[in-house]
Every structure is written in C-alpha cells, then in structure tokens.
C-alpha positions as CSV (number, residue, x, y, z in Angstrom):
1,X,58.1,-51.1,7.1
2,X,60.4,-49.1,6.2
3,X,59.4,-48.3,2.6
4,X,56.2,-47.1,4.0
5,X,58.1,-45.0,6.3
6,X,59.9,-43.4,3.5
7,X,56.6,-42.9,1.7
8,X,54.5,-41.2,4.7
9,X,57.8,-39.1,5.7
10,X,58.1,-38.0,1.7
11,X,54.5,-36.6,2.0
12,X,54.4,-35.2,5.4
13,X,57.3,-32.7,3.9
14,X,55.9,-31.9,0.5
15,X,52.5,-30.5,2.6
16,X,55.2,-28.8,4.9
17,X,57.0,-27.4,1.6
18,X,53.9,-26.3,-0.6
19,X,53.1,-22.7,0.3
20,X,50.0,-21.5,2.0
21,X,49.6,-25.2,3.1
22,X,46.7,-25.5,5.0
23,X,47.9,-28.2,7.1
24,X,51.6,-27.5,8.1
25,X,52.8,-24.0,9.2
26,X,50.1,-21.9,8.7
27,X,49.8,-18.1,9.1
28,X,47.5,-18.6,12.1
29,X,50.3,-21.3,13.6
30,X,52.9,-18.7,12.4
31,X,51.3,-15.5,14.1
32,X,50.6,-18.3,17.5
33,X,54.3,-19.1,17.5
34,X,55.5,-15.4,17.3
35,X,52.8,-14.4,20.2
36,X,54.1,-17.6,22.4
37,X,57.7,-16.4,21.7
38,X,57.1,-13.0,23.4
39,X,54.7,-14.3,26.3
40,X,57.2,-17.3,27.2
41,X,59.4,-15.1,29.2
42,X,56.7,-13.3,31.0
43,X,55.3,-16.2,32.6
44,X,56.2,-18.2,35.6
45,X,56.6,-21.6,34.3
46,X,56.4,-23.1,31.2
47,X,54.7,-26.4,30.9
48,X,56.0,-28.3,27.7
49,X,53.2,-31.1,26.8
50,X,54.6,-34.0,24.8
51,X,53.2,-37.3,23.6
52,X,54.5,-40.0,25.7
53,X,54.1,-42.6,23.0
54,X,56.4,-40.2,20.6
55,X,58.5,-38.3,23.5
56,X,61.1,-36.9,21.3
57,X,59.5,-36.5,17.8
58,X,57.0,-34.7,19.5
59,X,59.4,-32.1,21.1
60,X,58.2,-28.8,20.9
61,X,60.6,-26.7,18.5
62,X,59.7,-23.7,20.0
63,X,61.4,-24.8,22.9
64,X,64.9,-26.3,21.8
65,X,66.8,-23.7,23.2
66,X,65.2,-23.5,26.2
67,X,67.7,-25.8,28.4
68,X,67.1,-27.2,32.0
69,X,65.3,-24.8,34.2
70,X,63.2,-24.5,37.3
71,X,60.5,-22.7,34.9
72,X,60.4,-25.8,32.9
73,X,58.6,-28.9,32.8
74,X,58.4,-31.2,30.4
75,X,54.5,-33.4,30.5
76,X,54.5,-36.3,29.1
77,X,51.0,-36.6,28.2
78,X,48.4,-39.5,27.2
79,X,50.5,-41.6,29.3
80,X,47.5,-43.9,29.6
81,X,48.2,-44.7,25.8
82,X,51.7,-45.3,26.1
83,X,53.9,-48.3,27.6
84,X,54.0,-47.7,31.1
85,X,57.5,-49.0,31.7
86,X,59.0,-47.0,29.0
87,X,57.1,-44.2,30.2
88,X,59.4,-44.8,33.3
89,X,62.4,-44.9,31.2
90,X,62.0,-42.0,29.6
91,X,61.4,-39.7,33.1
92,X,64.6,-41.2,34.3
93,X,66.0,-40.2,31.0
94,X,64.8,-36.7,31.6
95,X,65.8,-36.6,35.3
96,X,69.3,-37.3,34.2
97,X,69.3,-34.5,31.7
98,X,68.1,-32.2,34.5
99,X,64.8,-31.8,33.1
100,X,61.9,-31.9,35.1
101,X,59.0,-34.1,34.2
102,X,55.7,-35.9,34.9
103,X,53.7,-38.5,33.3
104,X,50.5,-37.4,32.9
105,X,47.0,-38.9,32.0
106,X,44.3,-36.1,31.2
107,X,41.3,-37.8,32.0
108,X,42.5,-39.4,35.2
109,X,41.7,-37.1,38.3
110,X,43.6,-38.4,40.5
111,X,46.9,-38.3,38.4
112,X,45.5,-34.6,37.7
113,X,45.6,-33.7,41.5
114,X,49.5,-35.2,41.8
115,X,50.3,-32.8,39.1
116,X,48.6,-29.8,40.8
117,X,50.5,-30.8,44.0
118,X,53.8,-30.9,41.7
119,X,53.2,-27.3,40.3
120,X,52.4,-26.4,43.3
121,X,55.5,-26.9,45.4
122,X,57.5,-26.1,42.5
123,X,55.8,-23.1,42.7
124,X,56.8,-22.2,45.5
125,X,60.6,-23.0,45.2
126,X,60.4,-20.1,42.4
127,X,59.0,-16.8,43.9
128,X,56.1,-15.3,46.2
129,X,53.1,-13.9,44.0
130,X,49.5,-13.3,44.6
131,X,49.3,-14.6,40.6
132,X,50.7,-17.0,39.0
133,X,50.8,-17.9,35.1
134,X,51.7,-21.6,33.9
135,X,51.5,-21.5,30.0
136,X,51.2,-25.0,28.1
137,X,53.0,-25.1,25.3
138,X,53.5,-28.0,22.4
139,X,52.5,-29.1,19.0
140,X,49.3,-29.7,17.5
141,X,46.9,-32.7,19.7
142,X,49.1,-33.7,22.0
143,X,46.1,-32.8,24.8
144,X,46.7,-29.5,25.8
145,X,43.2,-28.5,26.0
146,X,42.0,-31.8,27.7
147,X,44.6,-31.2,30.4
148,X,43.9,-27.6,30.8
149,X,40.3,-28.0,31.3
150,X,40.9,-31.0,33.8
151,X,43.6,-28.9,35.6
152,X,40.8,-25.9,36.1
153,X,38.2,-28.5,37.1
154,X,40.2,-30.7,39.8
155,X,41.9,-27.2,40.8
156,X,38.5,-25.7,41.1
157,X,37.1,-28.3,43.2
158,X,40.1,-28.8,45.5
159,X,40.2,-25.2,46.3
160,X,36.6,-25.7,47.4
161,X,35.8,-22.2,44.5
162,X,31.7,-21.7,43.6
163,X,31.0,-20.6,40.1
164,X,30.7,-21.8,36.2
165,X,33.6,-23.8,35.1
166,X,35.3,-23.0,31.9
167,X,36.6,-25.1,29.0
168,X,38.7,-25.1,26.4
169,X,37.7,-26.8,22.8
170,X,38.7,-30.4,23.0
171,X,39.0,-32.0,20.0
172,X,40.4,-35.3,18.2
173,X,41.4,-33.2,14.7
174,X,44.4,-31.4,15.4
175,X,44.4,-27.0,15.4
176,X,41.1,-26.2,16.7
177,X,42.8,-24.3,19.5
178,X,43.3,-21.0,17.6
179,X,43.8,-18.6,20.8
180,X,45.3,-18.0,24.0
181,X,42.8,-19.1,26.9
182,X,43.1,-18.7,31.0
183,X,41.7,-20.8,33.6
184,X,41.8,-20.6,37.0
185,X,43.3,-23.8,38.7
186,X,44.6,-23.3,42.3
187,X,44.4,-20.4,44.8
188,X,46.1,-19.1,47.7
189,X,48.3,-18.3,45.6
190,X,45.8,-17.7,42.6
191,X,47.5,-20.0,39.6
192,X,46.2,-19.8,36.3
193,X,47.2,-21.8,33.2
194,X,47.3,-20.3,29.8
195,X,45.8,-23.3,27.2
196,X,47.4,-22.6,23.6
197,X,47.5,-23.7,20.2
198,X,49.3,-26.0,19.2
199,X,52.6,-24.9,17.0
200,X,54.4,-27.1,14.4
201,X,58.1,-26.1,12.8
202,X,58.4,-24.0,10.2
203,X,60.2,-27.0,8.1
204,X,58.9,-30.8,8.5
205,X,62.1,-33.0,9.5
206,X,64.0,-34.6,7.9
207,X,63.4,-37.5,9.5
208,X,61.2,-39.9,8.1
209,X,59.9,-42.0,11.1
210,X,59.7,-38.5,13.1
211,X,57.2,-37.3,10.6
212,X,55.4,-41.0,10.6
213,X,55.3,-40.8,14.0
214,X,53.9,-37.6,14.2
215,X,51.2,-38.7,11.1
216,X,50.3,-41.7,13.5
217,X,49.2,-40.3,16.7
218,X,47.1,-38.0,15.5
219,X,49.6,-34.5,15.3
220,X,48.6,-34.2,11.1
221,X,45.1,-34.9,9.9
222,X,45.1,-38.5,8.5
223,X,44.1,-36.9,5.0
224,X,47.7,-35.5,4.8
225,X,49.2,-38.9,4.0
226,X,46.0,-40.9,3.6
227,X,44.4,-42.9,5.9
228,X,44.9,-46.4,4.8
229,X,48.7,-45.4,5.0
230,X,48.5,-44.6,8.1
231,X,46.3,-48.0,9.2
232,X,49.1,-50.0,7.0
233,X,51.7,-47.8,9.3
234,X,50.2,-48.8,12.2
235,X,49.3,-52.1,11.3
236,X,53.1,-52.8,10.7
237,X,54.2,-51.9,14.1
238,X,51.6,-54.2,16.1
239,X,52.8,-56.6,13.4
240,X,56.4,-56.6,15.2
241,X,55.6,-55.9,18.6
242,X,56.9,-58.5,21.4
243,X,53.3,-58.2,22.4
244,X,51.9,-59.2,19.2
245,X,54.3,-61.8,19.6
246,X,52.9,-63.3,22.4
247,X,49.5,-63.1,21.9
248,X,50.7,-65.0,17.8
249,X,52.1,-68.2,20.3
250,X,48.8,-68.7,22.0
C-alpha cells in the first residue's frame, strides 16, 4: 500500500505545482479564499465542515489559525459514511482540545434538527441580534451545499415559514459551488447560513496519505490521479480492514 500511497501523493502535488492548474488552487478558489478571509470576521459563527472519514487531512487551511472559540464549530460531516465509534473518538478528541463539534449526517433530518437546536443555543450564549449569519466554510465536497440546503429546509419547516425553498448546487464532482449563497434556516431570531465554495491550500501537503486521502473521498476529481488508482487505493484499505477480516473467516 504504501507504494501506491507514494504514487497518488506524487501526483496530487505535481497538479497542485503546475501553474494555472485547473484542478488545484485556482484563480476562482484563490479570489473565494481572499473573499472568505474578509467575511470570516464579520459573521457570527463560523461553521468548519470536515469529512468525518478523513477528520484531520480534511482540515480547512483557511482556518488553522483560528484556535478554540465560541464562534467556532467544527462539523464533522458524512458521518453516515464513517465508523461510528471513531466518529465518537474523534468528538471527544475535539472536546478535549476545546473545540466544539458535532457529527453530522446531511440527509438525515432528524440529525439536521439536533444541529439546528445546537446552533441555536449556542447562539444565544454569543449575543442578542434580530440577524444572524453562520458561514460554512471547508474544502472542496465535503457537503457543504447538501447540509446548507437541508439546514434551510428542516429550519424552514420547524419555523412553520410559507414560501419557495432555495437550494444550493449539490453535486458529487468537487467545485461546482463558485459563489457565496444565503438561506434562511431559523427565525425568532432570523438565522441565515452563508453556503460557500469549497477552498483547497495554496500548496498540496506534503503528506502523502493526506493527499490519498483527500484523492479518495472524493475532495480531487478522480482524473487527477486516475481512477483505477484510486479503486486499487481503495481496494487496499478494505483489503486490511478488521472488517474485511471477519467477513475473510466466514
């Protein structure tokens, strides 16, 4: 495994270093970054959305510096995909650091609601409004759009609101979101979350398994590295799974 590691981290980071790559740091993902950077103090809380199969190589880099903070919240998102144990772990992990965070499953509307009621009284703990602004923020197809548009729609119906629901482009190709979108998800106070697009690091890491990982669930188109690398990748990992493990003894 790990000389295929090697080989999908080697060309993750020659598309991040060839200039005017159209599948790394683009000039769109650029100007996105620069535009998030100036809004991210403005709003009320920022809402960090993470893979939770990939929690830390899909940390948002934009965010690094941002340390533990009422106005953060770290999502650990597609939580139905992940191991739901280690999903566990990993919220302890951040509860420990001071972080907060929630595992969250998009398409799930009850889980949806328990967020809302999260925000919510985290809300307000932070300040009296008549507006409030939540901003997602993370890299490319970790399910920003999927959980903004179920956040307007469960938000919309629990606040009993008439009228035309929005939606954000959902997609299973990475950087179709290409500009900053508002719904409405809660009122009394009136909340509304800002769905962006999703921002990649100037410079891939350095990291080899990060930048497998990150080829794997989706983050990079699978022409980047080419898909039967990715299937072999993938293929690998059930390979030496305990699950696979138990299902080989049967």
């Amino acid at each position: 495994m790990d000389c295929l590691v090697q080989k999908i981290g080697k060309a993750v980071k020659d598309v991040a270093k060839a200039r005017g790559s159209e599948w790394w740091y683009t000039p769109r993902m650029a100007a996105a970054s620069r535009a998030l950077a100036e809004r991210i103090p403005l709003v009320d809380v920022v809402l960090e959305v993470r893979d939770a199969r990939i929690p830390l190589s899909s940390e948002c880099s934009l965010l690094r510096n941002f340390g533990p903070s009422l106005r953060r919240i770290v999502l650990l998102n597609k939580a139905d995909l992940a191991n739901r144990s280690r999903t566990e772990e990993w919220l302890k992990f951040y509860q420990e650091q001071k972080i907060m965070a929630f595992g969250v499953n998009s398409h799930n509307h009850k889980n949806i609601k328990k967020l809302l009621n999260f925000l919510q009284a985290r809300i307000r703990v932070l300040k009296q409004k008549d507006v409030i602004t939540v901003m997602l923020v993370g890299i490319t197809n970790v399910g920003k759009s999927a959980l903004a548009n179920s956040l307007h729609q469960v938000g919309r119906i629990s606040a009993a609101e008439k009228g035309k629901l929005k939606h954000s482009v959902v997609s299973s190709q990475p950087g179709e979101t290409r500009s900053i979108k508002s719904l409405k998800i809660a009122s009394r106070p009136n909340v509304y979350v800002l769905d962006t697009p999703g921002i990649l690091p100037p410079n891939a890491s350095d990291d080899d398994e990060i930048c497998s990982k990150l080829a794997l669930t989706g983050a990079l188109k699978d022409s980047v590295v080419g898909e039967l690398e990715v299937a072999r990748y993938l293929l690998s990992i059930v390979n030496t799974s305990d699950e696979y493990q138990k299902w080989a003894k049967l």
